[in-house]
DOPARO-812083 format. One record per residue: residue number from 0; x, y, z of N, C-alpha, C in turn. Coordinates in pm, whole numbers, always signed. Example, Ala and Ser with C-alpha at 12.3 -4.5 7.8 and 13.67 -1.06 7.14 Angstrom:
2
<node num="0" n_c1="+1319" n_c2="-569" n_c3="+780" ca_c1="+1230" ca_c2="-450" ca_c3="+780" c_c1="+1320" c_c2="-330" c_c3="+780"/>
<node num="1" n_c1="+1285" n_c2="-225" n_c3="+708" ca_c1="+1367" ca_c2="-106" ca_c3="+714" c_c1="+1290" c_c2="+3" c_c3="+787"/>
***
This chain:
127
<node num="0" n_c1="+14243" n_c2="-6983" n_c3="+398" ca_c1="+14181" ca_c2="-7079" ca_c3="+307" c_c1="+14256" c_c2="-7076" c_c3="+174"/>
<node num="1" n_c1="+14303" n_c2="-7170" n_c3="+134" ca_c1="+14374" ca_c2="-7201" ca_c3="-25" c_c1="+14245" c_c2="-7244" c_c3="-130"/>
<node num="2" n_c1="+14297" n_c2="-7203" n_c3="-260" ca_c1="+14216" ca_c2="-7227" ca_c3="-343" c_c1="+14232" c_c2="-7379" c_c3="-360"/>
<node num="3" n_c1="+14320" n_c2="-7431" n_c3="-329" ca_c1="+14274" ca_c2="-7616" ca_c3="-287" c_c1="+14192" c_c2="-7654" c_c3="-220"/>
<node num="4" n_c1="+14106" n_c2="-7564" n_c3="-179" ca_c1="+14053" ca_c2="-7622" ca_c3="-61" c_c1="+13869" c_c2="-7543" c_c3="-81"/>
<node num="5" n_c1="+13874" n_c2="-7493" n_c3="-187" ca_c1="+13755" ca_c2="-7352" ca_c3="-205" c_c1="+13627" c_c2="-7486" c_c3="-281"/>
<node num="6" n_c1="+13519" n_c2="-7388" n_c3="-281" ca_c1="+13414" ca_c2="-7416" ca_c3="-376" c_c1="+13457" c_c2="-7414" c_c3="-490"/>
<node num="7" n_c1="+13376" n_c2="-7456" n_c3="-585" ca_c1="+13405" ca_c2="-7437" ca_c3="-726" c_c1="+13269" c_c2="-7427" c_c3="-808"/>
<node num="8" n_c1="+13261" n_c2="-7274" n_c3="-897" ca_c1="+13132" ca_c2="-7298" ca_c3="-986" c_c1="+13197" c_c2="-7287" c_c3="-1101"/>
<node num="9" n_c1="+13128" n_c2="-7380" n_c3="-1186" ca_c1="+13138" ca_c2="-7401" ca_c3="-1364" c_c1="+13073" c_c2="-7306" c_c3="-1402"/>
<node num="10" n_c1="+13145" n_c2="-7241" n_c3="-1528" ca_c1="+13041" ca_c2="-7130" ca_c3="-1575" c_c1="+13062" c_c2="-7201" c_c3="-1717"/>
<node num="11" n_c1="+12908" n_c2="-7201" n_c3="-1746" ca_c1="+12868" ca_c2="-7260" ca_c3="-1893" c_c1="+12776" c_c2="-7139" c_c3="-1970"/>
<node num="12" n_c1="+12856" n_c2="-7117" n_c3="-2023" ca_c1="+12778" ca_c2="-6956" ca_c3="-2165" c_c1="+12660" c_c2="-7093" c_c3="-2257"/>
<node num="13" n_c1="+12545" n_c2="-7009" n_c3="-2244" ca_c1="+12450" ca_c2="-7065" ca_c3="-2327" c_c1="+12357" c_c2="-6911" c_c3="-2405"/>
<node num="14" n_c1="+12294" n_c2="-7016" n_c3="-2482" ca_c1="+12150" ca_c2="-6864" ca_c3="-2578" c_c1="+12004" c_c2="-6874" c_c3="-2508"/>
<node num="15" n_c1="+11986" n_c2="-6980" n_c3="-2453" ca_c1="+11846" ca_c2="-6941" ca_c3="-2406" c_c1="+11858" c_c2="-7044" c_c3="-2249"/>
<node num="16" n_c1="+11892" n_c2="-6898" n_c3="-2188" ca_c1="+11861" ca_c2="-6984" ca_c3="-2019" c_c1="+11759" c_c2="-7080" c_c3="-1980"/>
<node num="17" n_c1="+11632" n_c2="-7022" n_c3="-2018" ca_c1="+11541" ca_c2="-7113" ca_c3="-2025" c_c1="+11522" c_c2="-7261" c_c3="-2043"/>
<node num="18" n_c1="+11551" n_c2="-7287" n_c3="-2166" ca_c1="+11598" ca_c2="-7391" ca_c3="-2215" c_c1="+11660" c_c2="-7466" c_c3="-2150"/>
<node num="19" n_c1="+11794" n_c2="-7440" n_c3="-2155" ca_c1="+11921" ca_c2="-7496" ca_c3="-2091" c_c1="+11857" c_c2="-7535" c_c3="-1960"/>
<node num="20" n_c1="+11791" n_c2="-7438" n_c3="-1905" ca_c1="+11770" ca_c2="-7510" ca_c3="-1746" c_c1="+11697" c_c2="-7609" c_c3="-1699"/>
<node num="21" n_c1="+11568" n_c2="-7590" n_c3="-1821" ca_c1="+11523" ca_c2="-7725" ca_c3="-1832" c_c1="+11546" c_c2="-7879" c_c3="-1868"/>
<node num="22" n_c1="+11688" n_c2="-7851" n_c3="-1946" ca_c1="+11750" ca_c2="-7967" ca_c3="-1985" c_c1="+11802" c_c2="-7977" c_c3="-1854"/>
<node num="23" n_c1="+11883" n_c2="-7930" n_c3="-1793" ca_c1="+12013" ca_c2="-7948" ca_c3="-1682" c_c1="+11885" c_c2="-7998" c_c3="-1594"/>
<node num="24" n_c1="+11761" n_c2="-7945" n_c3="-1541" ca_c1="+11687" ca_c2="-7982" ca_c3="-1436" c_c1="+11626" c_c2="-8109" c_c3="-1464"/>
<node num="25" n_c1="+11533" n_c2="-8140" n_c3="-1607" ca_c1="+11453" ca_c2="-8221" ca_c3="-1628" c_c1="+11516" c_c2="-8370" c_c3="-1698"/>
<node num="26" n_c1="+11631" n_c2="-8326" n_c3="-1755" ca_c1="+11692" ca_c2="-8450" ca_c3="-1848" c_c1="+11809" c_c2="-8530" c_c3="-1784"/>
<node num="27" n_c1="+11897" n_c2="-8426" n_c3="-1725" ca_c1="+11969" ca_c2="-8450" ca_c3="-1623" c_c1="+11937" c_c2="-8457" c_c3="-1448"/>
<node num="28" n_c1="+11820" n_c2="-8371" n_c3="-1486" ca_c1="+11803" ca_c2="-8407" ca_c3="-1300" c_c1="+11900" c_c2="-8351" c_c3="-1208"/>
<node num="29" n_c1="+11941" n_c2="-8235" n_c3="-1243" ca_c1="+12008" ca_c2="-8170" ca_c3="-1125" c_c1="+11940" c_c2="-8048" c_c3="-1078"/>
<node num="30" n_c1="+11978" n_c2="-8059" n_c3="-946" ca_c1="+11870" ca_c2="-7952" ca_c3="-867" c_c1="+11907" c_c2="-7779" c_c3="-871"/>
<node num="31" n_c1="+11792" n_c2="-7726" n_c3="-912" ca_c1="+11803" ca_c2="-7568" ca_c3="-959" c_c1="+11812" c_c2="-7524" c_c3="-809"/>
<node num="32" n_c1="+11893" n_c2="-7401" n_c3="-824" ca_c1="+11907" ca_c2="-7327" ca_c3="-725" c_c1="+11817" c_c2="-7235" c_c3="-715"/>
<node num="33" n_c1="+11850" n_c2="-7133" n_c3="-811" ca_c1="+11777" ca_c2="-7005" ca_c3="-839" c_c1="+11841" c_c2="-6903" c_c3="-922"/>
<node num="34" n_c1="+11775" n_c2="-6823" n_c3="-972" ca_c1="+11859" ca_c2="-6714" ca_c3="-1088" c_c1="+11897" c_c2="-6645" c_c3="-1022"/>
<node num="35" n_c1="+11989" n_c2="-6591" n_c3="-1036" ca_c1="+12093" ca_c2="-6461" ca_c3="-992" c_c1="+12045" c_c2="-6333" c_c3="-1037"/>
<node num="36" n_c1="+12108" n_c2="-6250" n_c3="-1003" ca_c1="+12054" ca_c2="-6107" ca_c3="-1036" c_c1="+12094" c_c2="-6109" c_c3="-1227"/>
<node num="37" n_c1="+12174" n_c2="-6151" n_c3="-1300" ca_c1="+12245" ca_c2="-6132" ca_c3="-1410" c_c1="+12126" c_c2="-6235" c_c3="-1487"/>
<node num="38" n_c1="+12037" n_c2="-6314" n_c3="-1426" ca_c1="+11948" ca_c2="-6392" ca_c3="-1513" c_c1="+12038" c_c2="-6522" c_c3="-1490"/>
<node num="39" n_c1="+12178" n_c2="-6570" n_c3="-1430" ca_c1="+12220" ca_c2="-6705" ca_c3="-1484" c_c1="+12148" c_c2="-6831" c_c3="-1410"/>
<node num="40" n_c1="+12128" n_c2="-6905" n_c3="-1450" ca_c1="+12039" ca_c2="-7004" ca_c3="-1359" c_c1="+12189" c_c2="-7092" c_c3="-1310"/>
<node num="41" n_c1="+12162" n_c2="-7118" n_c3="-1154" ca_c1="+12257" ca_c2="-7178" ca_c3="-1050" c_c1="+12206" c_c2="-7315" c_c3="-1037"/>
<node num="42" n_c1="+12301" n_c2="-7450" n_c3="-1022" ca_c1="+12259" ca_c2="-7544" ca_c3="-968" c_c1="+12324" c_c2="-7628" c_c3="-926"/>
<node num="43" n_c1="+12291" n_c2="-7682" n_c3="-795" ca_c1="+12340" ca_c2="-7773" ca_c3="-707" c_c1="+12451" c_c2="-7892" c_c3="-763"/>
<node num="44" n_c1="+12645" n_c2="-7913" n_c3="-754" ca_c1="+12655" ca_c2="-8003" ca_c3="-812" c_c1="+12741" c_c2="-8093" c_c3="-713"/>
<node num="45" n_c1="+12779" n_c2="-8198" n_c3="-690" ca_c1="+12848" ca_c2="-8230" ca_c3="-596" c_c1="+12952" c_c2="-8171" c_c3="-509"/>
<node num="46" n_c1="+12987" n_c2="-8236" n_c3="-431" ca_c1="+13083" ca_c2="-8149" ca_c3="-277" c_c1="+13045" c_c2="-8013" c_c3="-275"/>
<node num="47" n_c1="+13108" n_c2="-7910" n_c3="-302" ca_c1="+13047" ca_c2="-7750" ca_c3="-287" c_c1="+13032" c_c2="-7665" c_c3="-364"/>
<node num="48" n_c1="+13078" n_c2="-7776" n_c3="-517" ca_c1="+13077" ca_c2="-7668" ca_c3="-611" c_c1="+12905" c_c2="-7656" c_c3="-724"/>
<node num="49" n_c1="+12897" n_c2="-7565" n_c3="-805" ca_c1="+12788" ca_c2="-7540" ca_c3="-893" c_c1="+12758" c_c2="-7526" c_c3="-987"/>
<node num="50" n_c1="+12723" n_c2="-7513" n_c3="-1034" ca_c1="+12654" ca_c2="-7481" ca_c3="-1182" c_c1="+12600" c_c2="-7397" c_c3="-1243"/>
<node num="51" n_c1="+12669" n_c2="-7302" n_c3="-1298" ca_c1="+12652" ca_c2="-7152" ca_c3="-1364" c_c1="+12613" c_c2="-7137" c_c3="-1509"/>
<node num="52" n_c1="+12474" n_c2="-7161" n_c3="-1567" ca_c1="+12420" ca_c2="-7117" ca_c3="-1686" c_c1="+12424" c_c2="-6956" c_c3="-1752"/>
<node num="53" n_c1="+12571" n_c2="-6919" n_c3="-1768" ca_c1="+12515" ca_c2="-6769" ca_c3="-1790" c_c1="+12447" c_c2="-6734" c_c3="-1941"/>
<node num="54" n_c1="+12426" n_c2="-6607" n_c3="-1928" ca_c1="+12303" ca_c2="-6608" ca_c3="-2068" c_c1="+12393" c_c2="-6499" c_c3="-2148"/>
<node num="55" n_c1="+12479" n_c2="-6578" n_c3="-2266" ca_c1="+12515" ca_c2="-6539" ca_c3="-2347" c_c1="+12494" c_c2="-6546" c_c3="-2475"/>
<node num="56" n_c1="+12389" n_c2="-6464" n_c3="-2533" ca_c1="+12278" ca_c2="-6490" ca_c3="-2670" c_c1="+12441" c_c2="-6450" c_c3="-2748"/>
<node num="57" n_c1="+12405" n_c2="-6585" n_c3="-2874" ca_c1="+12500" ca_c2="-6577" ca_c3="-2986" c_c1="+12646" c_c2="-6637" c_c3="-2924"/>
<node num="58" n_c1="+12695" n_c2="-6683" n_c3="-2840" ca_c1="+12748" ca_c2="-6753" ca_c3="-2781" c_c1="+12784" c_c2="-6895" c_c3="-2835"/>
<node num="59" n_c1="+12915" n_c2="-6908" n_c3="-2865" ca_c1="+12983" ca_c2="-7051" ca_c3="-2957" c_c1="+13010" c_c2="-7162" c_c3="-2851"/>
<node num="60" n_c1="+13026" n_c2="-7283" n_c3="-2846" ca_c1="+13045" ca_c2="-7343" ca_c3="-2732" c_c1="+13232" c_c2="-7404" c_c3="-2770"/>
<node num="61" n_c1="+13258" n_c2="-7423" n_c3="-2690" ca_c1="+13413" ca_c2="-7528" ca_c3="-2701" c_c1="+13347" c_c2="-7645" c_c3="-2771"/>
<node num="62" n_c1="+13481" n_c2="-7697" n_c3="-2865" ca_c1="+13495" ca_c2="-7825" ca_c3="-2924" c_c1="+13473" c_c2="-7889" c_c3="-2821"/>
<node num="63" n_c1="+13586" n_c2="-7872" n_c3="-2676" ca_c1="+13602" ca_c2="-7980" ca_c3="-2599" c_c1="+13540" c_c2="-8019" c_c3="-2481"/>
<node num="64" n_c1="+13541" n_c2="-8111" n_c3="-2420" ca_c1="+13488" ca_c2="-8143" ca_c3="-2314" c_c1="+13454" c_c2="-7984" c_c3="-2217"/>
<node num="65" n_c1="+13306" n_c2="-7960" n_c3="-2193" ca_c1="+13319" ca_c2="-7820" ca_c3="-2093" c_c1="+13320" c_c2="-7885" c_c3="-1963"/>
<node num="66" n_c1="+13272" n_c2="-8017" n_c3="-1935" ca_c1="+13262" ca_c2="-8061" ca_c3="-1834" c_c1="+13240" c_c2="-8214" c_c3="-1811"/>
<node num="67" n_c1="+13290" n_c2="-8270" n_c3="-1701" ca_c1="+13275" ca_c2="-8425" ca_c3="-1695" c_c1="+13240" c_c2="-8483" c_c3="-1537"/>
<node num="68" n_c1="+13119" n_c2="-8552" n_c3="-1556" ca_c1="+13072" ca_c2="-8644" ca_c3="-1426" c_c1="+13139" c_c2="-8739" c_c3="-1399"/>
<node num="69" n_c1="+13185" n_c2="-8789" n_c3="-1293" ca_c1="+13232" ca_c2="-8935" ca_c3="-1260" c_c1="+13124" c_c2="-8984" c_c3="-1178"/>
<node num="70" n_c1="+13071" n_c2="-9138" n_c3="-1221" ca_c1="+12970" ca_c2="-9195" ca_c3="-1200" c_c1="+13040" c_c2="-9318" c_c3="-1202"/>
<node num="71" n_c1="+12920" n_c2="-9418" n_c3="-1158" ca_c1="+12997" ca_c2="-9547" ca_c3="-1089" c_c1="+12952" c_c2="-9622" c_c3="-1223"/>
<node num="72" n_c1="+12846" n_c2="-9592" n_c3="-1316" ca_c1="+12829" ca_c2="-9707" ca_c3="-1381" c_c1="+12787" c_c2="-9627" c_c3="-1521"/>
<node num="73" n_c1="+12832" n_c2="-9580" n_c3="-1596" ca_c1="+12836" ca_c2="-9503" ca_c3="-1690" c_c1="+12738" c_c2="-9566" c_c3="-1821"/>
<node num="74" n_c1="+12733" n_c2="-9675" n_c3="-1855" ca_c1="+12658" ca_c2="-9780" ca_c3="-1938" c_c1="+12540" c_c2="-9767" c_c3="-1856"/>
<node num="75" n_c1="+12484" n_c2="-9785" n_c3="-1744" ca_c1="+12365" ca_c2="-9777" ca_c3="-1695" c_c1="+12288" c_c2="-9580" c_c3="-1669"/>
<node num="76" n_c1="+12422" n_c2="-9485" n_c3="-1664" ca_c1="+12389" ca_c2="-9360" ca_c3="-1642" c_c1="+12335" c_c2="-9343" c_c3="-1795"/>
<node num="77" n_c1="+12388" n_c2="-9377" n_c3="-1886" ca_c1="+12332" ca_c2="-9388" ca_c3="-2056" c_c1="+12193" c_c2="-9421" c_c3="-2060"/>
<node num="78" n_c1="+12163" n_c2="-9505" n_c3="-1991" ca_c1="+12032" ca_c2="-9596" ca_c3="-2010" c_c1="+11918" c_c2="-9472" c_c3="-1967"/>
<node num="79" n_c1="+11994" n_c2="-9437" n_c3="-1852" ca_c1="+11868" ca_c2="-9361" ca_c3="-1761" c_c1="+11866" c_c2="-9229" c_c3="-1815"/>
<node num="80" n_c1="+11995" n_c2="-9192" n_c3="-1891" ca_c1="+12008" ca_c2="-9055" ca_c3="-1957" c_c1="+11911" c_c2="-9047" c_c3="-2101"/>
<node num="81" n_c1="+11941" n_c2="-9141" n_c3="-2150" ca_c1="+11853" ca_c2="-9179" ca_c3="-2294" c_c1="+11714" c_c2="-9188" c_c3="-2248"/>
<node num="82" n_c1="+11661" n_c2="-9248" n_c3="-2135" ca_c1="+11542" ca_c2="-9274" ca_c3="-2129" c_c1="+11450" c_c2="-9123" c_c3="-2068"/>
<node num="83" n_c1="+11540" n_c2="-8987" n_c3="-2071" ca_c1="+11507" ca_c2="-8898" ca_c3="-2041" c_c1="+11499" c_c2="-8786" c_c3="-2181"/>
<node num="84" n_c1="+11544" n_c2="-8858" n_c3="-2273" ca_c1="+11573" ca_c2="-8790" ca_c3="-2420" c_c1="+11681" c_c2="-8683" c_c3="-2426"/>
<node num="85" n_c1="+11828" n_c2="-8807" n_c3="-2387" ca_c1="+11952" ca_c2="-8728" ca_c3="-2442" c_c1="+12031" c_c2="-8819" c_c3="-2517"/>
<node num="86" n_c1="+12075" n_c2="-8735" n_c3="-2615" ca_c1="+12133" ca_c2="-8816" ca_c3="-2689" c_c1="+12244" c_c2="-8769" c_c3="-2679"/>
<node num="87" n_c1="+12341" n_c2="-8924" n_c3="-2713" ca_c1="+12467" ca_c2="-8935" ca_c3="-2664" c_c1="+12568" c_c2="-8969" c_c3="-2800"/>
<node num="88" n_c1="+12670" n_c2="-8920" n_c3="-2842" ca_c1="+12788" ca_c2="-8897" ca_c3="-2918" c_c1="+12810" c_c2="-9020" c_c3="-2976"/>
<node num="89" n_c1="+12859" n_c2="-9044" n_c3="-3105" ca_c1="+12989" ca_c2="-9172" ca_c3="-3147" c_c1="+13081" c_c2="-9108" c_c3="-3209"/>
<node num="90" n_c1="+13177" n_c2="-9144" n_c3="-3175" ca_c1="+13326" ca_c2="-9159" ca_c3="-3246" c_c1="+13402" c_c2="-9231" c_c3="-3299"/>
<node num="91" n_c1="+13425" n_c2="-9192" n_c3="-3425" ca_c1="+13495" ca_c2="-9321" ca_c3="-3472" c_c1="+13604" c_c2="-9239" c_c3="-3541"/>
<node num="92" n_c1="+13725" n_c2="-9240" n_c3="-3458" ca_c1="+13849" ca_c2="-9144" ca_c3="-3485" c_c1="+13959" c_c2="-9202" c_c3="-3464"/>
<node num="93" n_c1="+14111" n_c2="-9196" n_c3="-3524" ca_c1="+14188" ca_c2="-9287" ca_c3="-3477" c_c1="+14232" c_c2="-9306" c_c3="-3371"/>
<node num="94" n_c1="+14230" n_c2="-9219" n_c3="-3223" ca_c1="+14242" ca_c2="-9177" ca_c3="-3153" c_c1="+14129" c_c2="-9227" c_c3="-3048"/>
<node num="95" n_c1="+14037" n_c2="-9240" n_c3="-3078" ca_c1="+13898" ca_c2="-9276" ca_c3="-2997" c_c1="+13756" c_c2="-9291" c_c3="-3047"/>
<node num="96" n_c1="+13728" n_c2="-9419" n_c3="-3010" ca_c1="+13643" ca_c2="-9494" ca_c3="-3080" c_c1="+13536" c_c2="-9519" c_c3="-3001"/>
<node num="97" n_c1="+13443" n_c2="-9485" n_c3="-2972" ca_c1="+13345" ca_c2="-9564" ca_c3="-2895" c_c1="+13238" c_c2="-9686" c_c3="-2972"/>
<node num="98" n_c1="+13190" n_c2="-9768" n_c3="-2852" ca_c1="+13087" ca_c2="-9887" ca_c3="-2910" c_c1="+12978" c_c2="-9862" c_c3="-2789"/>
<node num="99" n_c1="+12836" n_c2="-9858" n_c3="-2859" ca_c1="+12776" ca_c2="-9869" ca_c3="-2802" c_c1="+12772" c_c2="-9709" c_c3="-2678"/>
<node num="100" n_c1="+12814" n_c2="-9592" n_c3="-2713" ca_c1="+12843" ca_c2="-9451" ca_c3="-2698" c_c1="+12928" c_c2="-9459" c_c3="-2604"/>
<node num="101" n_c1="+13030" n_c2="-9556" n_c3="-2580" ca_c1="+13147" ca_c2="-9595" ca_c3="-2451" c_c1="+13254" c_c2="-9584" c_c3="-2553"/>
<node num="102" n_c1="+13365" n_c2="-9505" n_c3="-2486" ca_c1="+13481" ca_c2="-9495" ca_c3="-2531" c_c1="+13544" c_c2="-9567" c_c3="-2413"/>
<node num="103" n_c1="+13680" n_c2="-9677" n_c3="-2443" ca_c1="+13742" ca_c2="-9780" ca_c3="-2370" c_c1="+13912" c_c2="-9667" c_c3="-2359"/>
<node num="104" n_c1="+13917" n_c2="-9632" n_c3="-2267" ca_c1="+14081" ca_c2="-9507" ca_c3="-2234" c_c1="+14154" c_c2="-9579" c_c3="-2120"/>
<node num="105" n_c1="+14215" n_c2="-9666" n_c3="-2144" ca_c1="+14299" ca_c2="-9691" ca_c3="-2048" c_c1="+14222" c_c2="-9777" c_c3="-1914"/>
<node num="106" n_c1="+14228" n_c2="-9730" n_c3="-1785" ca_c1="+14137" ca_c2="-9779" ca_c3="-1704" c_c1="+13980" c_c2="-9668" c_c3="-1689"/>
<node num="107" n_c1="+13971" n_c2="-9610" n_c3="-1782" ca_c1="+13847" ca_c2="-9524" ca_c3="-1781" c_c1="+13782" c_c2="-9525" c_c3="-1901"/>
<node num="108" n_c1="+13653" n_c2="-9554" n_c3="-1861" ca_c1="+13519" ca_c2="-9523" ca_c3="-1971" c_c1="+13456" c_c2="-9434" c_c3="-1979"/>
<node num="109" n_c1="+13423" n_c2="-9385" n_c3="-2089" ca_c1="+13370" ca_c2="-9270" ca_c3="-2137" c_c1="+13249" c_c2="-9234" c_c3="-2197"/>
<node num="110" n_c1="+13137" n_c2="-9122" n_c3="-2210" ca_c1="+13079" ca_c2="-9135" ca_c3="-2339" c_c1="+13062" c_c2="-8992" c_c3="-2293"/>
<node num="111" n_c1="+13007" n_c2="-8927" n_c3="-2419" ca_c1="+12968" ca_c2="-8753" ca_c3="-2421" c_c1="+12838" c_c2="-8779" c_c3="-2488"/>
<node num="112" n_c1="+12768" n_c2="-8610" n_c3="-2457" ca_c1="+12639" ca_c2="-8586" ca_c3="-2501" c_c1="+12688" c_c2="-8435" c_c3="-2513"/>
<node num="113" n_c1="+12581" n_c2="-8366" n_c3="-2582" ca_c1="+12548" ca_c2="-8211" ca_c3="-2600" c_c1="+12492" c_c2="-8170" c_c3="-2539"/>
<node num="114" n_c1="+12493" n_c2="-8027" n_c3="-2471" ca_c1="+12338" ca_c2="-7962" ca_c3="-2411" c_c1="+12256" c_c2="-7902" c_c3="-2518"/>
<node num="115" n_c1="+12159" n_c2="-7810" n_c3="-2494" ca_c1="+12075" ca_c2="-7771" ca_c3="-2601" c_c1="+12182" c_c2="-7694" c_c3="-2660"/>
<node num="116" n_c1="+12282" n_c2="-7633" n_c3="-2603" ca_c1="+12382" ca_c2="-7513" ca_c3="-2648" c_c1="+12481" c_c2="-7578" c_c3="-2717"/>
<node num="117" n_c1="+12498" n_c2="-7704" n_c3="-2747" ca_c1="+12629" ca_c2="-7759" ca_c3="-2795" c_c1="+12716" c_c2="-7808" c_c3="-2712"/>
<node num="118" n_c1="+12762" n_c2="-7759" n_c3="-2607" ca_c1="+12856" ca_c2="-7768" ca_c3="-2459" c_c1="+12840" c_c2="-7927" c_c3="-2500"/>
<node num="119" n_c1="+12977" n_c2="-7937" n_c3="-2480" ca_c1="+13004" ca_c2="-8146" ca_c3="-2436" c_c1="+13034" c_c2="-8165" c_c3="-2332"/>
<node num="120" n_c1="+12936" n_c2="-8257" n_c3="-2277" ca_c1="+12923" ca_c2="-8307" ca_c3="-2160" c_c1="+12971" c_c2="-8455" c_c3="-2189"/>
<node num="121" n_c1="+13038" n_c2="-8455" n_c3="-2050" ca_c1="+13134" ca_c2="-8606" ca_c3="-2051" c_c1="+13079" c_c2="-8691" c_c3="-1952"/>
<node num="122" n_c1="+13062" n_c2="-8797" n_c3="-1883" ca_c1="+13028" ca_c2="-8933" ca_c3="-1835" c_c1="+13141" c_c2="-9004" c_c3="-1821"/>
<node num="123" n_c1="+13193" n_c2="-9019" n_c3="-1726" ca_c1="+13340" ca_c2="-9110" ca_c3="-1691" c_c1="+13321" c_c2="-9213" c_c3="-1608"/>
<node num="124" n_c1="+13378" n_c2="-9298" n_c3="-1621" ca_c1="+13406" ca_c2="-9401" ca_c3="-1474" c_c1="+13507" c_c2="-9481" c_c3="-1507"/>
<node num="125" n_c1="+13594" n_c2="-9483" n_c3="-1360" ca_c1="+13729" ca_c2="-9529" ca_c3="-1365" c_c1="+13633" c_c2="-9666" c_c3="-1326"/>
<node num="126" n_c1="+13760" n_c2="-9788" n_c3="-1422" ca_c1="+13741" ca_c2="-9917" ca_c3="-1429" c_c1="+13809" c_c2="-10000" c_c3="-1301"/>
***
């Protein structure tokens, strides 16, 4: 087996597992697995890979993107994301601009949000 070919889990450092899992479960709607022996909460993410909340109190997040969904309709994933109480990013940089929390990149659209931890979460869809 090649690592081209493996599972894949995201590991996202957060301060209060708790929290976080309730956002990832209730705002986002992705399905909890179960905690691990270390406390990290696991969860279900497309093809085979997962979702690793580990619990790192005092923990800084990246500037950059920690992670990004590709979705078919990104303006409507906004709608249904907002209507769950997340709020979503603007930019107005020379480099990248969004309208309406959509950044326009070439043949791909964009927008980001925060978790409770800071982590930027991305929203893509190729045009």
């Amino acid at each position: 087996m090649s690592l081209a070919h493996s599972g894949v889990a995201l590991m996202l450092p957060v301060n209060d597992v708790d929290r976080a899992r309730q956002f990832y479960s209730e705002s986002l709607g992705l399905t909890f697995i179960d905690l691990n022996d270390e406390g990290s909460a696991m969860f279900e993410l497309g093809g085979d890979a997962q979702l690793v909340l580990l619990p790192r109190p005092g923990s800084t997040p990246s500037e950059s993107t920690a992670m990004s969904f590709e979705v078919d309709d990104v303006t409507g994933e906004i709608r249904d994301l907002e209507g769950r109480g997340v709020v979503f990013e603007d930019y107005d940089l020379p480099d990248l601009k969004t309208v309406d929390h959509v950044a326009e990149m070439g043949s791909e659209r964009a927008a980001w949000f925060k978790d409770p931890d800071g982590n930027v979460i991305c929203l893509h869809q190729q045009a």
